[in-house]
C-alpha positions in Angstrom: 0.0 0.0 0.0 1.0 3.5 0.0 1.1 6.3 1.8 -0.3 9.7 0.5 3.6 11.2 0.0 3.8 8.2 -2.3 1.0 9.0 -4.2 1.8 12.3 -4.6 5.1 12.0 -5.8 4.0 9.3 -8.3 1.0 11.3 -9.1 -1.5 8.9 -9.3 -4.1 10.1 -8.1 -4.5 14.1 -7.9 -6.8 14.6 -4.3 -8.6 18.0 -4.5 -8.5 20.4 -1.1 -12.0 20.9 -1.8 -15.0 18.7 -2.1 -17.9 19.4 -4.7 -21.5 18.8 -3.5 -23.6 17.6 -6.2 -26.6 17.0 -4.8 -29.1 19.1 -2.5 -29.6 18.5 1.3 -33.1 17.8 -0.2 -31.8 14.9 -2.6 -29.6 13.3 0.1 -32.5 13.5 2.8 -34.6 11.7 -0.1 -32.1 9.3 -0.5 -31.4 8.5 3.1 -35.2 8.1 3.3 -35.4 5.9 0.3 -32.5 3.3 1.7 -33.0 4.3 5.7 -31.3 0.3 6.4 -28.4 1.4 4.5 -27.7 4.6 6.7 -29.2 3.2 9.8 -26.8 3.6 13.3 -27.4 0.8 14.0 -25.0 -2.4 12.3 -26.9 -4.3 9.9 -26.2 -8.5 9.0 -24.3 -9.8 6.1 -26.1 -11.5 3.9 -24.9 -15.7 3.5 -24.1 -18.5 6.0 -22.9 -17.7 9.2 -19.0 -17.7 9.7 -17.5 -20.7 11.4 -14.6 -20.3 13.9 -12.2 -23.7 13.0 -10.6 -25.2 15.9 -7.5 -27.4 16.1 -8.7 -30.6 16.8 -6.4 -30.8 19.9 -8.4 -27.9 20.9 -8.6 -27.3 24.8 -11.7 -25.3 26.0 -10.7 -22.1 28.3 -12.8 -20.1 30.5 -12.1 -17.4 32.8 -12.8 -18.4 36.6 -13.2 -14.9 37.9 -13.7 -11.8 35.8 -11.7 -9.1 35.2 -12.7 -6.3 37.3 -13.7 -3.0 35.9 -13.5 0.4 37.1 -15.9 1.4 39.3 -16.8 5.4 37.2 -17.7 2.7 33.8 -19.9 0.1 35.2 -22.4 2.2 34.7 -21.9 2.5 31.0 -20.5 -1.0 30.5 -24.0 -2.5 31.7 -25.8 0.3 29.4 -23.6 -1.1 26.5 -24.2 -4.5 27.3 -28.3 -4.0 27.7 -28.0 -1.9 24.3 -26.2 -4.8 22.4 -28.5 -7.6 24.0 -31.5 -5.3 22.7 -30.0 -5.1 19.1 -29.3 -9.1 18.8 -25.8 -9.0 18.7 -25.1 -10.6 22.1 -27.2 -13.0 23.9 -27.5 -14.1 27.7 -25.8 -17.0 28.8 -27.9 -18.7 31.6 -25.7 -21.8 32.2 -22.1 -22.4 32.4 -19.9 -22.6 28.8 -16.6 -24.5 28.7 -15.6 -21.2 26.2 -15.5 -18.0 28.3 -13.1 -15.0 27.2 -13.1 -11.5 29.5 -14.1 -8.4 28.2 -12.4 -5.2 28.2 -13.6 -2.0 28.3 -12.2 0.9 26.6 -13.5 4.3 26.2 -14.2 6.2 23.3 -13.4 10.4 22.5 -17.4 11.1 23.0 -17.1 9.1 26.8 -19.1 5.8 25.7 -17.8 3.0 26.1 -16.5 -0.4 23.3 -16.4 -3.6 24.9 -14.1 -6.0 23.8 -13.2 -9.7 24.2 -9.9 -10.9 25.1 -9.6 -14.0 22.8 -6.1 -14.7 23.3 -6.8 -18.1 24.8 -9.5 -18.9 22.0 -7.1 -17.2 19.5 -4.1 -20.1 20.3 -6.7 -22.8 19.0 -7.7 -21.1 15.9 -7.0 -22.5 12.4 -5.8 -19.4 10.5 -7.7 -19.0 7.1 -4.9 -17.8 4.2 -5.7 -14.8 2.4 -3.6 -13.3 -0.1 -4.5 -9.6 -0.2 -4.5 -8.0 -4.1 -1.2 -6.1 -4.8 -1.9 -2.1 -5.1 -1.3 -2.5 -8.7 -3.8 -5.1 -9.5 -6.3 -2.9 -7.2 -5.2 0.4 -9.3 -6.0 -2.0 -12.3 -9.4 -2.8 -11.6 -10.0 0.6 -10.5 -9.3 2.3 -13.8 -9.9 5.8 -14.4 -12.1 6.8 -11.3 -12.9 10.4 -11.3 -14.5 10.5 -7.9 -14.3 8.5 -4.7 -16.1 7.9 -1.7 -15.3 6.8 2.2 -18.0 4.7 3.3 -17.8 3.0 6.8 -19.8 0.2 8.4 -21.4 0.4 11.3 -19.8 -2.1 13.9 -18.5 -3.9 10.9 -17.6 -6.8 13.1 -21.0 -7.3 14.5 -22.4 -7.6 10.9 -20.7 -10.9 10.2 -23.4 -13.4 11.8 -20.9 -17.0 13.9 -22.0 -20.0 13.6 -22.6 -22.2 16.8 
């Protein structure tokens, strides 16, 4: 990949200082309203089977025996987040014990909110890595063509879109 100075210097791509609107608030209002799923704030669900996790077949389960503790000014929040994320589907409550069981962490974001996340480095030693050979930024400039305008799109909680498998 590379870097802005890079692109510059080769000059492959010219980026303007200033960006052209093209359409009215009214148009984009319309549109928003026409695909409201698309620019919801909420994540959405890829479309397919659900992904499975493969595990080594010498596979050990792990699970925490006592959680990691949190501090006291986010519980608060970190219960909110968890009630919010129950609400939307993408976590469920576990009402028996699981031989799998990772701790979360929470970390805070600029606006004060809180992102949980799961410490899967246990889980993550018994993972089967899937190969994937990324394109070469010359086979993506390629395909590309000659664009004359681009876009920065950005999925909402992209990982929670991506439905696992039991």
């Amino acid at each position: 990949l590379l870097g802005r100075p890079a692109i510059n210097a080769l000059s492959i791509v010219s980026i303007s200082p200033s960006i052209g609107h093209t359409s009215s608030t009214a148009e984009l209002n319309s549109i928003e309203s026409a695909f409201e799923g698309v620019f919801s704030e909420n994540p959405g669900l890829l479309k397919g089977d659900p992904y499975a996790i493969k595990l080594k077949q010498d596979a050990s389960p792990y699970s925490i025996s006592v959680p990691r503790r949190l501090p006291l000014p986010l519980l608060g929040k970190v219960k909110t987040e968890l009630e919010r994320m129950l609400k939307l589907g993408i976590i469920s409550k576990v009402t028996q014990g699981t031989e799998w069981c990772s701790p979360i962490v929470a970390a805070t974001k600029k606006d004060g909110s809180v992102r949980l996340c799961v410490d899967f480095t246990k889980l993550n030693e018994h993972v089967i890595r899937e190969r994937l050979v990324l394109p070469s930024t010359d086979d993506t400039l390629a395909k590309i063509g000659s664009p004359q305008f681009f876009s920065k799109l950005d999925a909402t909680m992209g990982f929670w879109q991506i439905p696992l498998a039991d």
